[in-house]
N, C-alpha and C positions, 0 to 999 in steps of 0.2 A: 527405429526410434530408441532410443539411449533411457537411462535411469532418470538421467538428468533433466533429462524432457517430460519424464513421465511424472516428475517433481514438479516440475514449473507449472506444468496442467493439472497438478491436483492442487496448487496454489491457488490456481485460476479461476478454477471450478468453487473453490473456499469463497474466497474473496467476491465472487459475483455474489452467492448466499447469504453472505454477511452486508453487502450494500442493501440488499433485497431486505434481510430484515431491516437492515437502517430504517429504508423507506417504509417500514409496515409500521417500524414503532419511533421514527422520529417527532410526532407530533405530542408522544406521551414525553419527551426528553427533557426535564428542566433547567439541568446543570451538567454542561461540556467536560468543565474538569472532574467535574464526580465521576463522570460517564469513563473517561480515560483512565482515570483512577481504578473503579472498578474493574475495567475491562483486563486490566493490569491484574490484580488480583486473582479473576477468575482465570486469567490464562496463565499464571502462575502456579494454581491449583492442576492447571489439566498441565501444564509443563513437568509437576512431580511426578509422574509417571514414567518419565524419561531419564536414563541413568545421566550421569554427569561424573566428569574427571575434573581431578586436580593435578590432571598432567599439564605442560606450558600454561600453568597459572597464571604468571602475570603476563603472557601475551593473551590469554583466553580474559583478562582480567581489561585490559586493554581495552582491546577492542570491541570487547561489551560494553565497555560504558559509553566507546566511541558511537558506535552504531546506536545505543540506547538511546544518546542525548540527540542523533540524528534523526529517529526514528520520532520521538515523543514530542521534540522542538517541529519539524516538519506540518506532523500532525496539527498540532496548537496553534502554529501560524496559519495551517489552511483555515482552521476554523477563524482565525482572525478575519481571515483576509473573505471570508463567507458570510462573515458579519457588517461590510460595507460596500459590496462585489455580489453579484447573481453568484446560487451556487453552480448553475449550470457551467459559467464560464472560469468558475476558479478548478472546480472539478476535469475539465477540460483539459486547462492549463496544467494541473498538477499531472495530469496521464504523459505530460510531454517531458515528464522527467527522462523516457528512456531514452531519447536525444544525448543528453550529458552519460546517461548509461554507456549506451555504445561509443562515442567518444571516449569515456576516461578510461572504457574495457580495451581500446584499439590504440589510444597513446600511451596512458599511464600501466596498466596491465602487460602490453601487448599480445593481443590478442586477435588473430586474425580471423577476418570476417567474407566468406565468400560473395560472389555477383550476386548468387540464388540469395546468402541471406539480405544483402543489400536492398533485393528487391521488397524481401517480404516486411523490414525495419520501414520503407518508404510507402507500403500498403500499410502499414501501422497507423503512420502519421497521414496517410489520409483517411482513416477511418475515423480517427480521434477529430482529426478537423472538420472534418462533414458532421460531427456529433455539435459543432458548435453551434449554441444556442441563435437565431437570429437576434433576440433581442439585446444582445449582450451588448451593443452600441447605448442605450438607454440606460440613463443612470450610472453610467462608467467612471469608476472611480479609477485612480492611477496607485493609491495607496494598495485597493484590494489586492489590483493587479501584479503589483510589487511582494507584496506578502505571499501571493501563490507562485510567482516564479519563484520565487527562494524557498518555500515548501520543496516544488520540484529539486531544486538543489540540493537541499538536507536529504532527500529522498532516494534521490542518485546517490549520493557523499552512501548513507546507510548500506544501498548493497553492493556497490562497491569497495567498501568497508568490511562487509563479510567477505567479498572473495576473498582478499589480500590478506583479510584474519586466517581464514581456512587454510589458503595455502602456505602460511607461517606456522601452523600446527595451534591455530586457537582449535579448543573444542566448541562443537556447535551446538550442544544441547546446553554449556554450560552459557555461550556467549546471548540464548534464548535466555535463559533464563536472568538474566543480567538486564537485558532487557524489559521483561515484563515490573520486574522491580525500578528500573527508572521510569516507567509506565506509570507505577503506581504514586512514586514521588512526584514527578512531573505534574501528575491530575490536581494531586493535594496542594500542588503551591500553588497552581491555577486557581483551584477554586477557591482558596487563603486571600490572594494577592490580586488577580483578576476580578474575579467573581465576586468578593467578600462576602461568601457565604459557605454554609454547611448544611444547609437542609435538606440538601440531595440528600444526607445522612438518614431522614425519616421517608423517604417517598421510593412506598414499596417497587411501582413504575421500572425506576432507571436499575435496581437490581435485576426485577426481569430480563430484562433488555441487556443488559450488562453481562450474564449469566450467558445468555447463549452466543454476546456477540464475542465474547471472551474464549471460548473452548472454538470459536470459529477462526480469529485472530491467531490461536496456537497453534491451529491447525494449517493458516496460511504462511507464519512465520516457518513452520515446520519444512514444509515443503521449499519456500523459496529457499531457507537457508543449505534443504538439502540437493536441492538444484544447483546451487552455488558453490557446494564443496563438489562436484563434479562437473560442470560443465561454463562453459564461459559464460559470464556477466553479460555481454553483447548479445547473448542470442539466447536464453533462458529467461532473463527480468523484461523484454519487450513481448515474452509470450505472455507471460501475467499480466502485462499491463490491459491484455486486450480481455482482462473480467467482465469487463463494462457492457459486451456484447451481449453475453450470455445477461446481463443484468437485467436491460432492459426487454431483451425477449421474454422473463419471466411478468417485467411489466408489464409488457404487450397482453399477455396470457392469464395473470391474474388479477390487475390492478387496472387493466382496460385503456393502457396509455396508447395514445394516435402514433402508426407508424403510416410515414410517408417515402415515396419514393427514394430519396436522398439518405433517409436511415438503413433501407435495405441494402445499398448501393454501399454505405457506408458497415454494416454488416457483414457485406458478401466479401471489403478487402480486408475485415478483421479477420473471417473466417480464412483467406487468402493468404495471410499473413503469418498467421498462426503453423499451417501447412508446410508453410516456406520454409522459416524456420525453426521448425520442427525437425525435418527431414533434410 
């Protein structure tokens, strides 16, 4: 097992944590863009801890804002497209970004993908599809649905944007931190121009919330990006995507959610998948 895997699994591991608190503390949430705004903030704080060059500045200059405006537009649209669409099935949809991953890491990168990982990218995408909601035929909107494929896109576009920065000699702590500052802007003109409002400004709530999902966020950007300065985009960003797994066993285990036969099943090829391409 490589650095580079041991990266994409400590992303993994992040990122089921930080959905997990989602779910503990989405119902205290009152304001989206406050939320990304903040989160932006705090992961900016926990980012200062990490050194930064101004070595190939305006590539590291670059492709931070690139990946940023990927990274923070991505997000906003999910949450659009959450706002007219079940989240179960935008959530779904958006995990199917590593589809266009592997793709753009095998044509555009070129990046060669072995049978073994073939397999395990194809256990991926049945794991993520057995995750889909039954009812997601109910109330199906075409807008939502359109807003989280193209989430998935800006999603793909963003770590595939880190490889190619990486391998150009962007710095990755710097092109993190370029990031969490388009984070921060991105929230304020959401919540300016979407939202029309600022009240998030007094409700102690969404700083909690914000606090911890922000040092979680820095911790997952951390690792993906350092997964990606060493190991191909094709077969590193589809093991993060399988977070979801571990999220919901914590469900299972603290919050008393129903697992049925088709989730385990759905489980056992994330857990399969991950294995695969891992090794």
């Amino acid at each position: 097992m490589t650095t580079a895997i041991l990266f994409a699994l400590l992303s993994l591991f992040l990122t089921a944590l930080n959905d997990f608190v989602f779910k503990l503390f989405a119902d205290k949430m009152r304001s989206r863009g406050g939320f990304v705004a903040l989160v932006g903030l705090f992961w900016l704080i926990a980012q200062l801890f990490f050194p930064c060059t101004t070595e190939n500045f305006r590539t590291t200059l670059f492709w931070g804002i690139v990946s940023g405006f990927m990274s923070v537009a991505g997000n906003i649209l999910l949450i659009e497209a959450m706002g007219v669409q079940s989240a179960g099935l935008c959530s779904t949809i958006y995990r199917m970004n590593m589809v266009f991953v592997v793709l753009g890491g095998y044509f555009l990168l070129g990046e060669q993908i072995s049978p073994m990982h073939w397999c395990g990218i194809v256990l991926a995408l049945f794991a993520i599809i057995a995750f889909l909601p039954h009812s997601s035929v109910v109330g199906f909107s075409r807008l939502g649905f359109g807003l989280a494929v193209l989430a998935a896109v800006l999603r793909s576009i963003m770590g595939l944007s880190y490889r190619y920065g990486f391998e150009h000699g962007a710095d990755k702590n710097t092109v993190v931190m370029i990031n969490c500052m388009m984070w921060i802007v991105g929230g304020f003109l959401y919540s300016i121009f979407r939202e029309r409002s600022l009240k998030w400004l007094k409700d102690p709530a969404i700083y909690k919330y914000s606090a911890i999902s922000g040092v979680l966020v820095g911790g997952i950007v951390f690792g993906m990006a350092g997964s990606l300065k060493l190991g191909n985009a094709s077969r590193v960003l589809p093991i993060a995507q399988m977070s979801f797994i571990l999220t919901f066993i914590l469900s299972v285990i603290f919050l008393k959610e129903k697992c049925d036969m088709r989730k385990i099943l759905a489980m056992a090829s994330g857990v399969g998948a991950v294995v695969l391409l891992a090794f």
